[in-house]
C-alpha positions in Angstrom: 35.4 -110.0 112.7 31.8 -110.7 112.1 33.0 -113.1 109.4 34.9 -115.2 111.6 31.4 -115.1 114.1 29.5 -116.0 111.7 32.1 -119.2 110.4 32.3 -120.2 114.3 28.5 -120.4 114.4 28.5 -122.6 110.9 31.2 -124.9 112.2 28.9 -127.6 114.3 26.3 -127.4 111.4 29.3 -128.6 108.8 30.5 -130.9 111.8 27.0 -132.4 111.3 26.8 -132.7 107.8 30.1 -134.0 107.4 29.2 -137.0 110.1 25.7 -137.3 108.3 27.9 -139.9 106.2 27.7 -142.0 109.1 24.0 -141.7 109.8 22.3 -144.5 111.5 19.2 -146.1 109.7 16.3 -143.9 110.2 14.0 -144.9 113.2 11.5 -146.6 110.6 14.3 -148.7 109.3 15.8 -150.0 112.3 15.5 -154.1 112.2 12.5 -155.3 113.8 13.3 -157.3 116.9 13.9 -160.9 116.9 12.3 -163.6 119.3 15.5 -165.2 119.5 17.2 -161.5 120.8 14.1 -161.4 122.9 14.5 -165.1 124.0 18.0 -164.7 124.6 17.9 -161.5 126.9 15.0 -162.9 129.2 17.1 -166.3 129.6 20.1 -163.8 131.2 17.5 -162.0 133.4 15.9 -165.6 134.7 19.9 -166.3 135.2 20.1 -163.9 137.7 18.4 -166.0 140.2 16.0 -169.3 140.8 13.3 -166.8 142.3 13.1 -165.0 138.8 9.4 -165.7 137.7 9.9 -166.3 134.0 7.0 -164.4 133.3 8.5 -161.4 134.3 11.6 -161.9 132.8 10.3 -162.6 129.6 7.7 -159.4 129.9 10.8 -157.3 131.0 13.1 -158.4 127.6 10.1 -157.8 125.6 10.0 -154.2 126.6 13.6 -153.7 126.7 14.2 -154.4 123.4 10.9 -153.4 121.5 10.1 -150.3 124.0 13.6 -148.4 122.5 12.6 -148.5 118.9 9.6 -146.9 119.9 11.7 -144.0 121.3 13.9 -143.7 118.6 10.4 -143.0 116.1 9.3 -140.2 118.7 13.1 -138.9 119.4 13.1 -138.7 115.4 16.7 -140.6 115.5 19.1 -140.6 112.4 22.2 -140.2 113.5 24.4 -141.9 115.5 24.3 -141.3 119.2 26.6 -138.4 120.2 25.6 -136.1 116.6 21.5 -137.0 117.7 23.3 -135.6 121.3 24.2 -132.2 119.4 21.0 -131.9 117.5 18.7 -132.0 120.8 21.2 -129.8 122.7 21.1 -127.0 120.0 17.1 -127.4 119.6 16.4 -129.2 116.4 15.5 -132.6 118.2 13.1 -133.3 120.7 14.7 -135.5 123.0 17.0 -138.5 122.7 20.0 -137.6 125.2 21.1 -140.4 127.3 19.5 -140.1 130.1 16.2 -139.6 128.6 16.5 -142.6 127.1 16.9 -144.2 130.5 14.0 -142.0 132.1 11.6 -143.4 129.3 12.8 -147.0 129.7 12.8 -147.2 133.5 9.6 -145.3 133.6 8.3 -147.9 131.0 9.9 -151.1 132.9 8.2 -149.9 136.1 4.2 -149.6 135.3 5.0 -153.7 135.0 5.1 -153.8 138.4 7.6 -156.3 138.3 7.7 -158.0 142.0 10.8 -160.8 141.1 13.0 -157.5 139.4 14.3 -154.3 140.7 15.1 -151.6 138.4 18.5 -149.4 139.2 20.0 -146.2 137.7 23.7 -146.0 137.2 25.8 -143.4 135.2 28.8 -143.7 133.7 32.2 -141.6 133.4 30.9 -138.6 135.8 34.5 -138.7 137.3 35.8 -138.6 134.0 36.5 -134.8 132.4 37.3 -136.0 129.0 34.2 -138.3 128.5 30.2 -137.9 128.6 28.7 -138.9 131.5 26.4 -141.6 130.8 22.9 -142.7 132.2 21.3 -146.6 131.9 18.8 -148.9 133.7 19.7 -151.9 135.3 17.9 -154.8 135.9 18.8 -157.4 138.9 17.1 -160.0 141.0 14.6 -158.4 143.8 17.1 -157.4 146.6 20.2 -157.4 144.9 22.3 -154.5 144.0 23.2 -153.4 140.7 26.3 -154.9 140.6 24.8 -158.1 140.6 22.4 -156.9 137.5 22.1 -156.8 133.8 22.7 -153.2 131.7 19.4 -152.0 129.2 21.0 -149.4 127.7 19.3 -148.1 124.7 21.2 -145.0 123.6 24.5 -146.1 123.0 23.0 -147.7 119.7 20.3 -145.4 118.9 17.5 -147.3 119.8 18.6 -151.0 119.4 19.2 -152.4 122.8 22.8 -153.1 124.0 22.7 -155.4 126.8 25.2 -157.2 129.3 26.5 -157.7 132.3 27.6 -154.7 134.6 31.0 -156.4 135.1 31.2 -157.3 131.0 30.1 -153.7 130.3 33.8 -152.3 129.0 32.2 -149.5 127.6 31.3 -147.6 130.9 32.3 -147.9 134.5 29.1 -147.4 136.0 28.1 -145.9 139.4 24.8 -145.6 141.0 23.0 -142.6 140.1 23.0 -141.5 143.6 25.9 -142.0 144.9 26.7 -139.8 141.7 24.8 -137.2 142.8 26.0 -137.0 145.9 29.1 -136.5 145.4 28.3 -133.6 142.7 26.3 -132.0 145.8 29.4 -132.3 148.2 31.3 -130.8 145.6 29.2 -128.1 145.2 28.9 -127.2 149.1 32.4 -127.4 149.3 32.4 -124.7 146.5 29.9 -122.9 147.7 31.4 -122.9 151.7 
């Protein structure tokens, strides 16, 4: 019996050297940014309206994309999203879970003070059993909703920015963060009542 304990606690650590063959670069490897993938991404956020300053759009795609590489150096990233997932949950990372990369980013975003943007919070697959929820920012226009915004989602490449549309995200239905978490606190007061 304690044999087959002691194989059921080895499992996830030969799960994660088995999918160490698909390791992502280390965090000191990861391609430096481009000005063109800079360029590009603060030509979408000026798209999203004529009273865009272009200043602020280009700070913001600065950020976006050079801000994650930073967190994947201090998150100590090598591995591809979900194993990194497994390796902070069981302790032997600091940080790097999903949300954490969009706590870091939107905190980052917002000491800009941007006054043409608006930063949103959205999460993904919540009403979904079989999949990870998923947290992101989202960048719009000053006054329009998240819908109508742009996705900086950091994790889902370990550090190199994925952005896009909300609409042409495929990947992830997303929902704002509080309507989220309102309906996990209905859920739990109808448990609880």
């Amino acid at each position: 019996m304690t044999t087959l304990r002691h194989l059921a606690r080895l499992l996830p650590v030969i799960a994660l050297a088995l999918l160490a063959a698909c390791a992502t670069p280390p965090p000191d490897e990861l391609p430096p940014p481009s000005e063109a993938e800079i360029s590009a991404l603060a030509s979408e956020i000026r798209a999203l309206g004529v009273d865009v300053a272009p200043e602020e759009a280009a700070r913001a795609a600065r950020i976006a994309i050079t801000y994650p590489r930073r967190l994947a150096v201090q998150y100590d990233v090598e591995d591809p999203p979900i194993i990194h997932n497994m390796k902070v949950n069981r302790g032997l990372k600091p940080r790097g879970l999903c949300y954490q990369w969009a706590d870091d980013m939107e905190a980052r975003l917002r000491q800009e003070g941007f006054e043409t943007l608006e930063l949103h919070r959205a999460i993904a697959n919540s009403e979904n059993a079989l999949r990870i929820e998923h947290s992101t920012v989202i960048v719009s226009r000053r006054g329009e909703s998240m819908w109508e915004g742009i996705v900086l989602d950091p994790w889902r490449d370990g550090g190199i920015l994925w952005w896009g549309s909300v609409h042409e995200d495929d990947a992830y239905p997303w929902l704002p963060r509080q309507e989220v978490f309102a309906r996990k606190r209905a859920r739990l007061r109808g448990a609880d009542g």
